[in-house]
C-alpha positions as CSV (number, residue, x, y, z in Angstrom):
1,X,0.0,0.0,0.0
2,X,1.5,3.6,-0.8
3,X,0.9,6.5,1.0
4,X,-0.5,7.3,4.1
5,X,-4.0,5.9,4.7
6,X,-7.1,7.6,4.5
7,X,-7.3,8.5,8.7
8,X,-3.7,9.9,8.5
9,X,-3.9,12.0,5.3
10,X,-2.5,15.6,5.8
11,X,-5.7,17.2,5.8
12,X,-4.3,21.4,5.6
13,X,-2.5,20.0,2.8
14,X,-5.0,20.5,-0.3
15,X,-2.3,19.0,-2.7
16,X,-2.0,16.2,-0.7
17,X,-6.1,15.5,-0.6
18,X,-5.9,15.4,-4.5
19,X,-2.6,13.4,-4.9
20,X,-4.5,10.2,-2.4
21,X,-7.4,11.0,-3.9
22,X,-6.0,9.2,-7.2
23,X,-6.0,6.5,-5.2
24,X,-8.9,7.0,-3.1
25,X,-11.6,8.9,-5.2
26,X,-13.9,9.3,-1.9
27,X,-11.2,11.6,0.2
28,X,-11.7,14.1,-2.8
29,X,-15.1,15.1,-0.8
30,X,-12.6,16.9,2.0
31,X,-12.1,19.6,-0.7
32,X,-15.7,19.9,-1.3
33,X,-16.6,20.1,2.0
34,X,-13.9,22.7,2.8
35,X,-14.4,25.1,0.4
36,X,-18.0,24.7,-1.5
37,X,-20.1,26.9,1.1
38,X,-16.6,29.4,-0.2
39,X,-17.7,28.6,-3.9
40,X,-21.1,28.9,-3.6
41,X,-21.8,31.8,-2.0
42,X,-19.4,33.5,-4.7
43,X,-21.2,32.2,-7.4
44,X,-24.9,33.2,-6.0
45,X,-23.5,36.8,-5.7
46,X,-22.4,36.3,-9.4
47,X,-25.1,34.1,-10.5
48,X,-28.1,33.7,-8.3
49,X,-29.0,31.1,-5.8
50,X,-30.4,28.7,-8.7
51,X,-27.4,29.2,-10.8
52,X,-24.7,28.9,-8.1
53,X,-26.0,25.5,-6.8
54,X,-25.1,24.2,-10.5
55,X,-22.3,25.8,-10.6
56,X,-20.6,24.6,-7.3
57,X,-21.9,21.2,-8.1
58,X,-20.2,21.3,-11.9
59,X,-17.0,23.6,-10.4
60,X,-16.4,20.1,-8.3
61,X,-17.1,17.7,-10.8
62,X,-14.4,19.3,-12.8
63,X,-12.3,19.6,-10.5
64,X,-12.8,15.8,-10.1
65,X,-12.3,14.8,-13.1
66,X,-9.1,16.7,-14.4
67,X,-7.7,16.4,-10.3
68,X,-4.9,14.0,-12.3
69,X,-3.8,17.8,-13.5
70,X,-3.5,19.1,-10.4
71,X,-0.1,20.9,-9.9
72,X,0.9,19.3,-6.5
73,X,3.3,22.1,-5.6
74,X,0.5,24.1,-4.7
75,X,-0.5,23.2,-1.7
76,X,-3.5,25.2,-1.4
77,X,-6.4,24.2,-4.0
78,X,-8.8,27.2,-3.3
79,X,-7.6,29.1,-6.2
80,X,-7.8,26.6,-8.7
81,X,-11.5,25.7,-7.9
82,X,-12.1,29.6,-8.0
83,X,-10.7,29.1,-11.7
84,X,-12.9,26.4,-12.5
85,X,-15.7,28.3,-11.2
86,X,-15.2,31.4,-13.0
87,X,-14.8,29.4,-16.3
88,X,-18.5,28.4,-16.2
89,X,-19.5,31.5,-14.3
90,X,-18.1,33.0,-17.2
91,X,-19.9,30.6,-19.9
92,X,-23.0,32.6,-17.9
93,X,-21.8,36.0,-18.4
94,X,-25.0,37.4,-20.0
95,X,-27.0,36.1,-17.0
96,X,-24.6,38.0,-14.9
97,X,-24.9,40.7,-16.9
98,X,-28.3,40.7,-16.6
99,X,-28.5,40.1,-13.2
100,X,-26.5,43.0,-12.5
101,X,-28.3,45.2,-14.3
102,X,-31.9,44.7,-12.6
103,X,-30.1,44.8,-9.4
104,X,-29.3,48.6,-10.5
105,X,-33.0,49.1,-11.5
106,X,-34.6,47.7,-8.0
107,X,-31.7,48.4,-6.0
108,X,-32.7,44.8,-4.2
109,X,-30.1,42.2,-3.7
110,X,-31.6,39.0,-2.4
111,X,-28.1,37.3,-1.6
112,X,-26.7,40.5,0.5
113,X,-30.0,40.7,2.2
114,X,-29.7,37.1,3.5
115,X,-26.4,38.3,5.3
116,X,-26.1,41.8,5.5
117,X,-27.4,43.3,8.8
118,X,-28.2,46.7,8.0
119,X,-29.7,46.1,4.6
120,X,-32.1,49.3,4.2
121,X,-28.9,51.8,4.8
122,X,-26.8,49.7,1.6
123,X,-30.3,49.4,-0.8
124,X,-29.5,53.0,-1.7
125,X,-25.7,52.8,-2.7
126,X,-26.4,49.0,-4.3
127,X,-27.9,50.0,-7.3
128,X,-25.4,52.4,-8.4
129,X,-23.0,50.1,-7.4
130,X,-24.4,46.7,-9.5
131,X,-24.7,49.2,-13.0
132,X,-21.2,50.0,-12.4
133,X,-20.1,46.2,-12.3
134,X,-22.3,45.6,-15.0
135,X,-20.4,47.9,-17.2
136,X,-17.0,46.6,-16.4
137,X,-15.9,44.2,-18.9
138,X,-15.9,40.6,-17.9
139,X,-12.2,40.1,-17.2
140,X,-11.8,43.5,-15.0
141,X,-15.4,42.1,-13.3
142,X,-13.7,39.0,-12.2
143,X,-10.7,40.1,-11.0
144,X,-12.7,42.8,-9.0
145,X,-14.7,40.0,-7.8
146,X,-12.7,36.9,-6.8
147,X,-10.8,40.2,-4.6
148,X,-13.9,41.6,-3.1
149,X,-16.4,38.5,-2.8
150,X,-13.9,35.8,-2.4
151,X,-11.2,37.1,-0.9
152,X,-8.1,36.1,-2.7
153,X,-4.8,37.4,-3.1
154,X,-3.8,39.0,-6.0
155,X,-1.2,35.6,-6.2
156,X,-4.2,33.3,-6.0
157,X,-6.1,35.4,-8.6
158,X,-3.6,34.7,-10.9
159,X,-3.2,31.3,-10.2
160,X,-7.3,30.8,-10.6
161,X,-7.7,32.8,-14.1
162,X,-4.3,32.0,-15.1
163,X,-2.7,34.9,-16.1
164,X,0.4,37.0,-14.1
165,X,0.0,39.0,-11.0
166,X,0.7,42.6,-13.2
167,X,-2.4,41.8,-15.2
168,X,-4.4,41.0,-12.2
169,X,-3.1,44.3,-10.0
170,X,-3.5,46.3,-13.7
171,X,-7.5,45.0,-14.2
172,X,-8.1,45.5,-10.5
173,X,-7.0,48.7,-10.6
174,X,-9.0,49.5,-13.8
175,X,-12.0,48.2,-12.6
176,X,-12.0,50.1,-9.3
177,X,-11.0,53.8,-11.4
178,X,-14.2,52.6,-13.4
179,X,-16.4,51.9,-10.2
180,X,-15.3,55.0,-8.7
181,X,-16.1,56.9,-11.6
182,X,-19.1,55.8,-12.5
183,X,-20.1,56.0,-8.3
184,X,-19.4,59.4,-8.5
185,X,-18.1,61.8,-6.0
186,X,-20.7,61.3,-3.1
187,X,-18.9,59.9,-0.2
188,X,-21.4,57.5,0.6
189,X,-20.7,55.9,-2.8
190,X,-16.7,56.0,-2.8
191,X,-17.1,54.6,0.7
192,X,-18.3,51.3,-0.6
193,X,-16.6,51.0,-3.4
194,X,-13.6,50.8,-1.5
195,X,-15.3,48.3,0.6
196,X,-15.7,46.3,-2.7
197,X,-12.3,46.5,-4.0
C-alpha cells in the first residue's frame, strides 16, 4: 500500500487531498466540504441562488475529473477551484450581466439581504453600485470580484484565471478607477466601493 491511509492524510494540505485522492476517489469530498459553502456563495453573488448551486456542483465535478492535473506544488487548491468556477461563471456572463443590471433598477439584492445586517442603509448605494459592475468588462469584473467576494490574493487570482500577477493588479486597478467613476463623487458611494475592492 502507498501513501499514508485515508485517517492519517495531511488534511491542511490540499495538494495532498488530490494526490490520495487518485488512489482513493472518496477523500476528494474533504475539498468539497472545505471550500463549496466558499464557492457557492461566490457564485450566487455572481449568478443567483439557482445558478450557483449548479455551478458549485459542476466547479467540483471538474475539478474531479481533471484532479490528475493538479499541480501538486500548490498546496493550497482554493484558487484553482475559483478558476474552475469562473470558467463556467463565465460561460454565464450574460445572465450576470443581466443580473447586474436589474439589481441597479430595483436596487434589491436577495443574496446580501440574506447576510447583511443593516440592509435598508446599503439598498441605496447598491444600485449604483451593480450598473457599475455591469459595465465593467468581464475580465476587470472577475478580478474585482474573486478580490472583493472571495477574498483572494492578488497571487491566488492569478493562479485561478491563469494569467500573471501585473495583469491582475493592472485589471483591478482598472475596474476600481471605473467603479469609482461611474459612483461618483458622493462619499457614501466612494465609501463602498472601497469596501468592494
Amino acid at each position: 500500500m502507498s501513501g499514508p491511509p485515508p485517517s492519517t492524510a495531511r488534511v491542511d494540505d490540499d495538494a495532498e487531498v488530490v494526490a490520495q485522492s487518485l488512489e482513493q476517489p472518496e477523500l476528494f469530498a474533504r475539498l468539497y466540504d472545505r471550500y463549496a459553502p466558499d464557492i457557492h456563495r461566490y457564485a450566487a453573488r455572481r449568478l443567483g441562488d439557482g445558478a450557483a448551486d449548479d455551478i458549485t456542483a459542476d466547479t467540483f465535478l471538474t475539478a474531479f475529473r481533471i484532479r490528475s492535473r493538479y499541480d501538486l506544488t500548490r498546496t493550497n487548491a482554493r484558487p484553482w477551484l475559483y478558476g474552475i468556477a469562473g470558467n463556467l461563471i463565465g460561460k454565464q456572463r450574460r445572465a450576470e450581466v443581466r443580473a447586474l443590471k436589474a439589481l441597479a433598477r430595483t436596487g434589491h439584492d436577495p443574496v446580501a439581504a440574506s447576510w447583511v445586517e443593516d440592509t435598508e442603509s446599503r439598498v441605496a448605494a447598491q444600485g449604483p453600485l451593480a450598473g457599475a459592475l455591469a459595465a465593467l468588462p468581464a475580465g476587470d469584473r472577475h478580478v474585482l470580484l474573486l478580490v472583493a467576494w472571495a477574498d483572494l490574493t492578488y497571487q491566488e487570482v492569478a493562479q485561478a484565471l491563469d494569467i500573471p500577477v501585473g495583469t491582475v493588479r493592472s485589471r483591478l486597478n482598472r475596474a476600481r478607477r471605473k467603479v469609482r467613476t461611474a459612483l461618483g463623487a458622493d462619499p457614501a458611494f466612494l465609501s463602498d466601493a472601497a469596501e468592494v475592492a
